[in-house]
C-alpha angles and dihedrals in degrees: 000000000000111000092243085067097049096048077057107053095035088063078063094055101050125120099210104221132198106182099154116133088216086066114136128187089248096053088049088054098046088050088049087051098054081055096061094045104052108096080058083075100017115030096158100062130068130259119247118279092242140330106262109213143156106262097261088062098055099088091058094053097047088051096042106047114083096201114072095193083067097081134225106241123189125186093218135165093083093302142238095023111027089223096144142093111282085241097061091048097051081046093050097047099037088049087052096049086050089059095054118290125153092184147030135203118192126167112238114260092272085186105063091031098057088040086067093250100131094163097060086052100048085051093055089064096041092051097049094036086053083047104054103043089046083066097043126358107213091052112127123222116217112197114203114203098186100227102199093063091052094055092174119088089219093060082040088067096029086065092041098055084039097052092041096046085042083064099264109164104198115018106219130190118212140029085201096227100092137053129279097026122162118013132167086233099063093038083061100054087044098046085049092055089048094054084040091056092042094062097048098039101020095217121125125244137178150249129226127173120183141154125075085009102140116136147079079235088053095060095047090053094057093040097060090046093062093033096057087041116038105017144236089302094063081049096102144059105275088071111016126059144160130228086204127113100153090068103054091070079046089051087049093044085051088047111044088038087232136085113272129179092181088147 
């Protein structure tokens, strides 16, 4: 596929995130709002895959957007580290899906995983996965290994078979707010596990990078690793994302041949 198309389709994969702990309600809602109205400017280009937000924040996106096939993301499980009772996160992410959230990204219980208690970390996603489709069944599960902390590519894809046999149903790298975050070395072992599971379960799921992602270059880089890994049907939404949304206003840039801060 010619990079021109690609720019294209991965506007169409981003999750856009606002993780900022100076977020008010009526940021969230502005930035909702440039998102209904994007196809006014830009009519030939996709919305975002989903609005990525703390949990507060859920119920004003859900109200706000005015497509519902743009979903409402949280990153939920007392973000970014994971560092609460199981039962405040379950709390925290079941009160988020009922107001409104379509998705939920958690990290992976570094705690208990790097505490070689694999099977502590592995009951912390059955039980908020259980939580929030009991809420609301349609609601996806994104699993965030935080790849940076893990450093080997053995614990990599230890994480990665954990987190997907625990009912994740997308594996993501990076909460963004360590070093290193995304690499295409990581995406590759990941993507790896995930063929690997496929074969043996032959249930789908996806793929998110996300962290230091920022160029139309960027974008290219990821989605020839899943393309050469996984194939044309992991090559949507449903199962590739970005956790990216600096370079959307990058795609467009790329697109257009001139400088845009749309977002």
């Amino acid at each position: 596929m010619e990079n021109q198309a690609i720019y294209k389709a991965v506007l169409g994969m981003i999750d856009l995130t606002s993780l900022n702990s100076t977020d008010t309600y009526s940021k969230i809602a502005a930035m909702t709002e440039k998102v209904n109205r994007f196809h006014d400017t830009f009519p030939d280009y996709p919305l975002p895959a989903s609005i990525c937000v703390y949990p507060n924040f859920a119920k004003t996106v859900a109200q706000t957007r005015r497509d519902a096939d743009v979903h409402v993301t949280v990153v939920g499980g007392c973000f970014p580290a994971s560092q609460s009772p199981l039962s405040v996160k379950v709390a925290e992410c079941t009160a988020a899906v009922s107001d409104g959230a379509d998705e939920v990204d958690i990290v992976l219980a570094l705690n208990s995983f790097l505490d070689h208690n694999e099977a502590e970390a592995r009951r912390e996603i059955v039980e908020i996965g259980a939580a929030i489709r009991a809420v609301k069944a349609s609601a996806h599960l994104k699993v965030i290994l935080e790849t940076g902390a893990l450093k080997e590519p053995s614990l990599i894809a230890e994480a990665s078979f954990l987190a997907m046999e625990a009912g994740a149903d997308f594996i993501k790298t990076s909460t963004g707010k360590m070093q290193p975050a995304a690499t295409p070395e990581a995406a590759q072992v990941m993507c790896r596990c995930i063929k690997e599971y496929y074969g043996k379960t032959g249930r789908m799921v996806g793929f998110k990078p996300a962290g230091g992602i920022a160029t139309p270059e960027d974008a290219v880089t990821y989605w020839n690793i899943v393309s050469e890994t996984l194939g044309e049907a992991w090559l949507n939404k449903r199962y590739f994302r970005f956790g990216a949304s600096r370079m959307a206003n990058n795609l467009l840039s790329a697109l257009e041949g001139r400088e845009i801060k749309y977002y």
